[in-house]
C-alpha positions in Angstrom: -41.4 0.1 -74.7 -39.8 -1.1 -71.6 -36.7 -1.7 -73.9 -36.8 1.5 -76.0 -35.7 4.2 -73.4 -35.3 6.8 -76.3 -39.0 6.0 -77.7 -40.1 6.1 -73.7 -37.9 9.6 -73.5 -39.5 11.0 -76.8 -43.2 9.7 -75.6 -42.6 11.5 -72.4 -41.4 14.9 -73.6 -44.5 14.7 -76.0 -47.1 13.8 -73.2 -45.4 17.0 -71.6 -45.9 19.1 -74.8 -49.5 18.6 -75.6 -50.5 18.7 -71.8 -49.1 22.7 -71.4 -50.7 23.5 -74.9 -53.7 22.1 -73.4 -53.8 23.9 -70.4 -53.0 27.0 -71.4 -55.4 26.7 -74.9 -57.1 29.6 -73.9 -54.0 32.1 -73.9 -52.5 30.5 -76.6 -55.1 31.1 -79.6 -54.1 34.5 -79.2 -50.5 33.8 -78.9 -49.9 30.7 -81.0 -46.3 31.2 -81.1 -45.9 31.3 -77.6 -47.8 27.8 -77.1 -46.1 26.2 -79.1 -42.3 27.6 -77.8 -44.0 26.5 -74.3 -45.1 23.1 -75.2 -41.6 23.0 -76.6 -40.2 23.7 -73.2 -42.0 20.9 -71.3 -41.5 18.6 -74.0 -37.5 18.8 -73.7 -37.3 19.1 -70.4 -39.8 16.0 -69.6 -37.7 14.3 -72.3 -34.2 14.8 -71.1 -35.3 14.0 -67.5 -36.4 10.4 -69.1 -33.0 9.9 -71.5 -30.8 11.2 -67.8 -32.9 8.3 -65.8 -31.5 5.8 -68.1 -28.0 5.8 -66.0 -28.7 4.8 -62.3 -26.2 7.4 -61.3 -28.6 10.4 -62.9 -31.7 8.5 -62.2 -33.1 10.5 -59.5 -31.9 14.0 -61.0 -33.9 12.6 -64.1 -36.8 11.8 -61.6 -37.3 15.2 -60.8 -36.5 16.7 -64.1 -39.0 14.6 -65.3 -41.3 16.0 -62.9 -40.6 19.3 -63.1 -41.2 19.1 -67.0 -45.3 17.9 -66.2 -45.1 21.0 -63.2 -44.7 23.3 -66.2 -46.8 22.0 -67.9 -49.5 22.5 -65.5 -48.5 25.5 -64.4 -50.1 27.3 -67.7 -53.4 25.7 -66.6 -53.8 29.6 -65.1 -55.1 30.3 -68.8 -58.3 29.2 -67.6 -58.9 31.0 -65.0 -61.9 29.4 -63.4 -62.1 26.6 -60.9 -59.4 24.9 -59.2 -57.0 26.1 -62.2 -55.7 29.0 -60.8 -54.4 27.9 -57.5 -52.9 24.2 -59.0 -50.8 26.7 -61.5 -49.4 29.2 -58.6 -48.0 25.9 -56.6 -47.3 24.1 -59.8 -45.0 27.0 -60.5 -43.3 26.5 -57.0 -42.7 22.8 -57.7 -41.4 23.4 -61.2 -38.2 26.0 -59.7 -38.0 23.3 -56.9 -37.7 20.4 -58.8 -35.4 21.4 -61.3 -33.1 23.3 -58.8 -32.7 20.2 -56.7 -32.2 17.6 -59.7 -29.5 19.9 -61.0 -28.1 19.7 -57.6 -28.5 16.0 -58.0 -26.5 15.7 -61.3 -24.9 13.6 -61.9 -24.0 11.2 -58.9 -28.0 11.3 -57.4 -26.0 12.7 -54.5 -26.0 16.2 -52.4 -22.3 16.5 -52.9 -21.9 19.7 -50.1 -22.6 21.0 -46.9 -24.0 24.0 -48.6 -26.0 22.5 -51.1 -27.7 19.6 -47.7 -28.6 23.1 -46.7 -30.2 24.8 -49.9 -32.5 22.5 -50.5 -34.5 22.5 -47.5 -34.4 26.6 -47.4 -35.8 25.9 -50.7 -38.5 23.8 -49.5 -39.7 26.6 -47.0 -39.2 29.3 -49.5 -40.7 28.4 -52.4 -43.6 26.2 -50.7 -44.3 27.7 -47.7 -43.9 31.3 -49.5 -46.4 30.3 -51.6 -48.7 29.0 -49.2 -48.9 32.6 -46.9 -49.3 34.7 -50.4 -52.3 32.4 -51.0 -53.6 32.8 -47.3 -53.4 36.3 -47.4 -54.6 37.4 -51.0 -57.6 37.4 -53.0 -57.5 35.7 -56.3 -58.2 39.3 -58.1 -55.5 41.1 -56.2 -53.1 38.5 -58.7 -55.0 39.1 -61.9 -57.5 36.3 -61.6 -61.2 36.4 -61.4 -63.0 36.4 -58.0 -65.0 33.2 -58.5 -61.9 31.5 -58.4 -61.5 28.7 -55.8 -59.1 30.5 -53.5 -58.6 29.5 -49.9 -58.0 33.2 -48.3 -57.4 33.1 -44.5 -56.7 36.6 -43.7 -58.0 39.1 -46.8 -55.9 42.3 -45.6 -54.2 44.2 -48.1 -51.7 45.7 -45.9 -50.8 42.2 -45.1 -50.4 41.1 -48.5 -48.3 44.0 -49.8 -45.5 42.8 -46.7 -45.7 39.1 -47.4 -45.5 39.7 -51.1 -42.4 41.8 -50.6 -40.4 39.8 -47.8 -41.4 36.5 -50.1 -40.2 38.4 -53.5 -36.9 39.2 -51.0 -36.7 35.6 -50.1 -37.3 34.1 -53.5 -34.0 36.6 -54.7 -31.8 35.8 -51.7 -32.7 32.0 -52.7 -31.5 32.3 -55.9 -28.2 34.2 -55.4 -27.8 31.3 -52.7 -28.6 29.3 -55.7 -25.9 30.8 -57.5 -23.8 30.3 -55.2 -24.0 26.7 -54.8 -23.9 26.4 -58.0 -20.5 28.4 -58.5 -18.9 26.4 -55.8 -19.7 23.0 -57.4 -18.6 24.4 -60.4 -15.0 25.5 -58.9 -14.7 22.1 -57.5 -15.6 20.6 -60.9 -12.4 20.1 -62.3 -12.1 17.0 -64.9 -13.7 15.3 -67.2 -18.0 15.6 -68.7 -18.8 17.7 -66.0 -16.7 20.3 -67.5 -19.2 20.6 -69.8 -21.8 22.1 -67.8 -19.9 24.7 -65.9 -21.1 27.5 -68.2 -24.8 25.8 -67.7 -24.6 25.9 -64.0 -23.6 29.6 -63.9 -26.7 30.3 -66.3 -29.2 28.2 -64.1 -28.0 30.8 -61.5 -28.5 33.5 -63.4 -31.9 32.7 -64.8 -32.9 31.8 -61.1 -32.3 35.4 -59.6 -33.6 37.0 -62.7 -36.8 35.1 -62.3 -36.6 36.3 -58.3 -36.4 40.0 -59.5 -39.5 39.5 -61.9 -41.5 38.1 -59.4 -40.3 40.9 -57.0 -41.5 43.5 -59.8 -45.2 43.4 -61.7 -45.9 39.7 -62.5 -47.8 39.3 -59.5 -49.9 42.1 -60.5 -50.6 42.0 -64.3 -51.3 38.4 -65.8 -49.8 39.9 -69.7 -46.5 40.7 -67.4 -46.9 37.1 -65.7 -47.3 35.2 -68.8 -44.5 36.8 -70.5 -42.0 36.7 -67.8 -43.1 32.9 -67.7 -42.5 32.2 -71.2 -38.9 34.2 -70.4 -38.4 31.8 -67.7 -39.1 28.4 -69.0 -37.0 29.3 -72.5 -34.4 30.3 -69.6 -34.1 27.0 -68.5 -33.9 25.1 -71.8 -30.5 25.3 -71.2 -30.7 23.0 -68.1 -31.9 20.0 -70.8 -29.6 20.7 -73.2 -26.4 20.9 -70.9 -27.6 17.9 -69.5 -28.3 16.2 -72.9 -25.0 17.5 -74.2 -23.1 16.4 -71.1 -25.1 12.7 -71.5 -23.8 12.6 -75.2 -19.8 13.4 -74.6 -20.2 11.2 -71.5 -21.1 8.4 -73.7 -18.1 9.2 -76.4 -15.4 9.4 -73.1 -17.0 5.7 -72.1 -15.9 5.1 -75.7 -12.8 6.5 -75.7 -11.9 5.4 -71.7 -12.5 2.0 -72.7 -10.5 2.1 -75.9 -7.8 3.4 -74.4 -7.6 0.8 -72.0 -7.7 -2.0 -74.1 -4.7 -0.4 -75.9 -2.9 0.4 -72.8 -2.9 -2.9 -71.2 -0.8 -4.7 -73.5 1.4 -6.8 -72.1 -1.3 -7.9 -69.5 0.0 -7.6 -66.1 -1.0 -6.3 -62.9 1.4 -3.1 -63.1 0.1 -2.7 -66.4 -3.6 -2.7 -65.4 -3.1 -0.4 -62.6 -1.0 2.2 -64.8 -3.4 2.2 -67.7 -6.2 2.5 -65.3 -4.5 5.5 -63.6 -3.7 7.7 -66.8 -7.7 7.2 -68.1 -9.0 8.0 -64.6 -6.2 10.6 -64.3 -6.1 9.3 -60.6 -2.3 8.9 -59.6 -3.0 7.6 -56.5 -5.2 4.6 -57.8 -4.4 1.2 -56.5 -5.2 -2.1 -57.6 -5.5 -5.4 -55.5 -5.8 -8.9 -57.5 -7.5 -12.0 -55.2 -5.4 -15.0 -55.6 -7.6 -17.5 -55.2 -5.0 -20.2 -54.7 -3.2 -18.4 -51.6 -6.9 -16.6 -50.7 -5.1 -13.4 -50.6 -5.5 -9.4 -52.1 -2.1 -9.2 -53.3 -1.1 -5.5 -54.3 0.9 -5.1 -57.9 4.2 -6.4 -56.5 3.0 -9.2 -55.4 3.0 -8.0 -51.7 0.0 -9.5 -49.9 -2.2 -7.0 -48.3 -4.9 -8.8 -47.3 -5.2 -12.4 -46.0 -9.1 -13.3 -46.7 -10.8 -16.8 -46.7 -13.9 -15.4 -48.1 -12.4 -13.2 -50.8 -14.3 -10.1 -49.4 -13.3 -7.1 -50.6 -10.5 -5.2 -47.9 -11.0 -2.2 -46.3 -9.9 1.0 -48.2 -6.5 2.2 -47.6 -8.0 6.0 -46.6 -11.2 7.0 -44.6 -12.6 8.4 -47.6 -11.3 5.9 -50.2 -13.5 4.7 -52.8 -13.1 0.4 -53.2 -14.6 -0.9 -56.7 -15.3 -4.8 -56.7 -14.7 -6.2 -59.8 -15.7 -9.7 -60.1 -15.2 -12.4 -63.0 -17.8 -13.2 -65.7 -18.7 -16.6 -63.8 -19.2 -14.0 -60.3 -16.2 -14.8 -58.6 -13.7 -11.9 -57.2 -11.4 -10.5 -59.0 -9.8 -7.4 -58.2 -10.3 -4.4 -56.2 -9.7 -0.9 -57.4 -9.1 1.5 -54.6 -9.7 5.2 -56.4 -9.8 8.6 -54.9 -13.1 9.6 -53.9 -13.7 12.0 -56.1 -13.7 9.3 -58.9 -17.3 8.8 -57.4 -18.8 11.8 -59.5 -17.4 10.0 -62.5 -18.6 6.6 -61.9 -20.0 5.5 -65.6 -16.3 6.3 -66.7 -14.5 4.0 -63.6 -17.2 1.7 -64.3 -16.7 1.7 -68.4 -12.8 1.6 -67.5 -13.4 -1.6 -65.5 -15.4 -3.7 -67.5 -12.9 -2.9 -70.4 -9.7 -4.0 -68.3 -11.8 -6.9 -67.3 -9.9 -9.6 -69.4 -6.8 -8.0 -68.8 -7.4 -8.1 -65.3 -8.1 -11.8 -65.6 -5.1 -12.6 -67.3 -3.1 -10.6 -64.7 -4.9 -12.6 -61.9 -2.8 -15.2 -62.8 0.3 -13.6 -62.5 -1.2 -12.5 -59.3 -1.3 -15.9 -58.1 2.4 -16.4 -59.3 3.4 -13.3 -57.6 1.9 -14.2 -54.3 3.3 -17.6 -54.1 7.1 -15.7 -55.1 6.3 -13.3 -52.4 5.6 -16.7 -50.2 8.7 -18.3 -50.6 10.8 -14.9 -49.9 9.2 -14.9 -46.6 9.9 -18.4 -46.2 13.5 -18.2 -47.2 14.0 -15.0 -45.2 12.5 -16.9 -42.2 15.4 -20.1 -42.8 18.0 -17.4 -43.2 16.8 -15.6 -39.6 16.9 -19.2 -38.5 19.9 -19.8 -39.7 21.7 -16.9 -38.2 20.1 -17.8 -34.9 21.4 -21.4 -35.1 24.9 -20.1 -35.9 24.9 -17.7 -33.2 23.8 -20.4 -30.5 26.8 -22.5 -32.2 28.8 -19.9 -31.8 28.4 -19.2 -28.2 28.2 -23.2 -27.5 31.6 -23.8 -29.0 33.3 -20.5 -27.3 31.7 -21.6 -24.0 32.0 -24.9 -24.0 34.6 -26.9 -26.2 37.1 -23.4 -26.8 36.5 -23.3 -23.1 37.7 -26.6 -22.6 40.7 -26.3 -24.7 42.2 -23.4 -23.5 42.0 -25.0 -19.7 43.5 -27.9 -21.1 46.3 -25.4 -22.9 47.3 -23.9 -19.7 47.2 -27.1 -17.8 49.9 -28.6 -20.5 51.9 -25.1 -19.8 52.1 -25.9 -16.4 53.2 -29.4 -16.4 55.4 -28.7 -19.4 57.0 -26.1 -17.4 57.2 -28.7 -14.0 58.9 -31.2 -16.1 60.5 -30.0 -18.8 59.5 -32.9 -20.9 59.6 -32.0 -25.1 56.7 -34.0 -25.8 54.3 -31.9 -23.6 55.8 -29.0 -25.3 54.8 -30.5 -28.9 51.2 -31.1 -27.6 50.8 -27.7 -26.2 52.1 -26.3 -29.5 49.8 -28.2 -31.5 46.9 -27.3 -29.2 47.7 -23.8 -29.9 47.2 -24.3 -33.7 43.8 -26.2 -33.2 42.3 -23.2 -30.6 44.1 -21.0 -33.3 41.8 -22.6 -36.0 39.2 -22.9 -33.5 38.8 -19.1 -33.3 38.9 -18.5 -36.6 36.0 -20.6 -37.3 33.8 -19.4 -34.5 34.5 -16.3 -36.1 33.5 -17.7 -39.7 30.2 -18.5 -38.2 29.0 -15.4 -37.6 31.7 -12.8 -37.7 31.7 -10.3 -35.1 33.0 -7.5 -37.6 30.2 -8.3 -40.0 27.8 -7.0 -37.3 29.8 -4.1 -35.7 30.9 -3.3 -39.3 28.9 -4.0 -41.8 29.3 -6.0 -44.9 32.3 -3.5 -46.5 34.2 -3.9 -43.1 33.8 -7.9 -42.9 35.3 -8.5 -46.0 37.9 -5.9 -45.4 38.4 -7.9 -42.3 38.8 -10.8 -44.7 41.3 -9.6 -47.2 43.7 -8.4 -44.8 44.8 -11.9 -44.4 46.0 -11.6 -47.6 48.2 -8.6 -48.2 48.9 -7.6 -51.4 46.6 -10.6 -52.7 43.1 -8.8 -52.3 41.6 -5.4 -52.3 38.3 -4.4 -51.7 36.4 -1.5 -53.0 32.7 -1.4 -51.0 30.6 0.9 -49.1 29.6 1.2 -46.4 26.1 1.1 -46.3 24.3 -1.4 -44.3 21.8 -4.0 -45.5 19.2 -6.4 -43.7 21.1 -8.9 -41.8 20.1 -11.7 -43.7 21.4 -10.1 -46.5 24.7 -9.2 -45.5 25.0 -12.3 -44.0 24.2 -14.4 -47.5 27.2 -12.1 -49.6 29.5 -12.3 -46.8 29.6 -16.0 -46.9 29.0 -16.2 -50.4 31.6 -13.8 -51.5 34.2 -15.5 -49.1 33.5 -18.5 -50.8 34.3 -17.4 -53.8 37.2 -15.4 -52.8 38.7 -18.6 -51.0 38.3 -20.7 -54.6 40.0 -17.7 -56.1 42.7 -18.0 -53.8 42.8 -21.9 -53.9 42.7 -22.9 -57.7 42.8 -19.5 -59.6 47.0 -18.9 -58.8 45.8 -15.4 -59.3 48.3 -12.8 -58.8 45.3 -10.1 -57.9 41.7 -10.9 -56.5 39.5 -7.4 -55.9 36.3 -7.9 -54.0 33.3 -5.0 -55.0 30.5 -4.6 -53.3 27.8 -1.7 -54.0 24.5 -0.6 -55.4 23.7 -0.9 -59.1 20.6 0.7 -60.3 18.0 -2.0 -58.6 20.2 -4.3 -57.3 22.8 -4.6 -54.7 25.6 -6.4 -56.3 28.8 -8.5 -55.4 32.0 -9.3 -56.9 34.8 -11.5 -56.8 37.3 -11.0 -60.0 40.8 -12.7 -60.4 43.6 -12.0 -63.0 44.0 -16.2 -62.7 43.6 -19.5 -64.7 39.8 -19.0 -65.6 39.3 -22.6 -65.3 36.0 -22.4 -63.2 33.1 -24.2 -63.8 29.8 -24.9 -62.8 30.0 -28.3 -60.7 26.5 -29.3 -58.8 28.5 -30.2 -55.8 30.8 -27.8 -56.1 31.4 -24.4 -53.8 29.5 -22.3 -57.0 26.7 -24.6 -56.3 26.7 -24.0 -52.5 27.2 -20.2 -53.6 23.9 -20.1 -55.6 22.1 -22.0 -53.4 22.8 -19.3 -50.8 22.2 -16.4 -52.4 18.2 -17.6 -53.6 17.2 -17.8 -50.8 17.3 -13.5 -50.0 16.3 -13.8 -54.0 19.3 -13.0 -56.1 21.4 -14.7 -58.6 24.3 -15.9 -59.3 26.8 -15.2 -62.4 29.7 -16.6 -63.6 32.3 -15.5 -66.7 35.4 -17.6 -66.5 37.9 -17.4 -69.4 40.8 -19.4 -69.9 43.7 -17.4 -69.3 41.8 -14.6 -68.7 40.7 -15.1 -64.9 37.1 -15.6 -63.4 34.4 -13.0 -62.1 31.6 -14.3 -60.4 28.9 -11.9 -59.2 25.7 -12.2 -57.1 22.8 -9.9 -57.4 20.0 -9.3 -54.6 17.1 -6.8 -55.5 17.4 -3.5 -53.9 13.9 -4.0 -52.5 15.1 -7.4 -50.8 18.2 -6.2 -49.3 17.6 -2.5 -48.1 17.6 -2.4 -44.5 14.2 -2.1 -42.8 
């Protein structure tokens, strides 16, 4: 039986069944018809609490539905009317209202989801139990319709008394209710999405049926048994719909698993990590869903692009993004980690369908962990090359400043020191060396200034190469913007784009080079295009080579159409994600 929850569930509801027939036997062979539609009562609710404990997340409201089922149940055992019968059905009837109210509360996360409802229940608790506990101090059993050889444990037998409690208590038990109701209302305005939906219209009837059953009690049942028994009957038929919402909401919760998890599957091809996360987002109907992949090669939670989020050695799950994130492990089928799905928290009331959506994006996940790993080591060696290309540009600086300071220095002392004797002499020779130490300084400067341009930081990338072109007028034009890009960046087309202008203007006899330089859609591109021979080629020593080379490492490429006769355009791409400025 341990592996038959339906056979357990129908067992149950059946125990339920014969035991109200059987305490109530003595009512119901005058009233057959209202036995059985009692027994019937106890049976499904008993039963439904047993089919809702089969999911650990409704297990303790089907606990106490379970419960409550057996409480009605032995609440009819009043039909005796002798004994200990009497008083076990009066608190009975308390526990059956206090179970039920608080498993429905309970549905379907086994959680006290609000402030209001962490209140309820307790004021429940008093009402309910200790109201019925001062209406049995201060009664007789006769003064409720039973006989007075009852066991019945009066403290204080004063009418007067009675006639209050009963009416504050009858008060209580309606203000309970409508507070019922009202709990019930708000979780029903915050229910929003998916199975849940299905029990709004229970909810409201629960509430309805419990302040119904308040006025009742407030009125003649405590008075006439006939009155009590029927309003009983009234009440427990009232809350067969608590069992069959619940079993109804059980049902289509099972078909959405279905349908979550054959969506999934269909929505996750290709496999990737982007893919994974998307499909996951549109079954969850959670846009702000994440998903982390462990790479187990880097030991690091890597994020859809491949950024790494967390660095782990362990592969422990991160911390959530938000304070009131939910984070979902999901581990391989050999244990190991896997992923991490970071959800709203509200996904929490849903959790058979996160959990359903999971294990079906299980294999995709697993094929996208790879990619993962891929991704993580990409994402390594763009930090890498970005940290040789900060290097870089520090090395050129401190070239820069060495060779101004030190040899430029030099060189212009040793300039004016040649003026001086030149002039003291008048010798032609001296004149001819100063003249062609003007033209080294002259070249001097210019490469200083190839190093790391000055413009190209004051500027910008579009001013540089502006800077550039007006050496040759009428030769080159430049159309670029100016928007500015991470150094790095602007540092890797600069030099790459000169080079390729300068081969234009070496071997292309070109009679017009134009330089372009802006964004297209996700990339920031470059170009260098010439009306010349179209003669270049692809060389691995050559200055396309160099060009290439230098544009990887910020994670672009390289292209190059050269037609014969028709001039050459070669243009480097780096992703807009790579180059924006930070």
């Amino acid at each position: 039986m341990r592996g038959h929850p339906a056979l357990k569930a129908v067992l149950t509801g059946l125990l339920a069944g014969l035991l109200a027939y059987a305490f109530g036997h003595p009512y119901w062979t005058g009233h057959q018809f209202s036995g059985v539609l009692v027994a019937l009562e106890c049976a499904v609710t008993a039963g439904a609490g047993m089919v809702l404990r089969t999911s650990s997340a409704s297990a303790s409201s089907g606990d106490l539905i379970t419960l409550a089922g057996f409480a009605w149940a032995l609440n009819w055992s009043s039909g005796w009317d002798a004994g200990w019968f009497p008083l076990i059905a009066d608190f009975a009837q308390a526990s059956f209202f206090l179970l039920l109210s608080v498993g429905v509360l309970l549905y379907p996360t086994g959680q006290l989801q609000t402030r209001a409802e962490r209140l309820w229940v307790p004021a429940a608790v008093v009402v309910l139990g200790g109201g019925e506990l001062v209406f049995t101090l201060l009664s007789r059993p006769e003064w409720i319709g039973y006989r007075p050889d009852v066991v019945w444990p009066t403290f204080l037998a004063d009418r007067a008394a009675f006639d209050v409690a009963k009416n504050v208590i009858a008060v209580a038990y309606v203000v309970l209710a409508a507070g019922f109701a009202g709990v019930l209302i708000l979780r029903a305005r915050r229910t929003t999405r998916g199975p849940q939906r299905v029990i709004i219209p229970a909810l409201v009837g629960v509430a309805a049926m419990g302040v119904v059953a308040a006025l009742v009690e407030l009125d003649a049942a405590v008075n006439d048994t006939q009155t009590a028994v029927l309003a009983g009957i009234l009440q427990g038929t009232a809350t067969l719909i608590i069992p069959f919402a619940l079993l109804g909401v059980g049902v289509y919760r099972q078909w959405l698993v279905a349908q979550v998890a054959h969506r999934l599957v269909r929505l996750t091809r290709p496999a990737s990590v982007a893919q994974v996360r998307a499909a996951l987002r549109t079954v969850l109907e959670d846009p702000t869903l994440d998903l982390l992949l462990w790479a187990p090669g880097p030991q690091r939670w890597v994020d859809a692009e491949g950024r790494v989020r967390v660095p782990s050695l362990t592969g422990a799950p991160p911390r959530p993004s938000g304070d009131d994130r939910w984070l979902v492990p999901v581990t391989s089928a050999s244990g190991r980690p896997l992923a991490v799905v970071d959800a709203h928290p509200t996904q929490r009331l849903h959790e058979p369908l996160v959990r359903a959506a999971i294990i079906a994006g299980t294999p995709a996940l697993e094929t996208a962990q790879l990619q993962a790993v891929v991704q993580a080591q990409l994402e390594q060696t763009r930090v890498a090359q970005a940290a040789t290309l900060v290097a870089e540009a520090r090395a050129r600086r401190q070239m820069e400043r060495d060779l101004h300071d030190g040899v430029q220095t030099g060189l212009s002392a040793l300039a004016m020191q040649l003026a001086a004797a030149q002039a003291i002499s008048g010798d032609d020779a001296l004149q001819t060396c100063r003249d062609l130490l003007d033209t080294v300084l002259g070249d001097l400067r210019m490469f200083v200034r190839g190093i790391n341009p000055a413009v190209l930081e004051s500027d910008g990338l579009g001013g540089a190469l502006r800077a550039v072109a007006e050496r040759f007028p009428g030769l080159v034009d430049v159309e670029a913007d100016d928007v500015r890009y991470r150094p790095q960046v602007e540092q890797a087309l600069f030099f790459t784009l000169n080079e390729a202008l300068a081969n234009a203007v070496r071997h292309a006899g070109a009679s017009r080079i134009v330089v372009r330089v802006g964004a297209e859609s996700a990339w920031l591109t470059g170009s260098v295009s010439d009306d010349g021979s179209g003669t270049a080629q692809w060389s691995p020593t050559g200055g396309l080579a160099g060009i290439r080379d230098r544009i990887e490492l910020v994670g672009g490429l390289v292209e190059l159409d050269s037609t014969p006769r028709s001039g050459t355009r070669v243009c480097v791409r780096v992703p807009l994600e790579m180059a924006a400025a930070q």
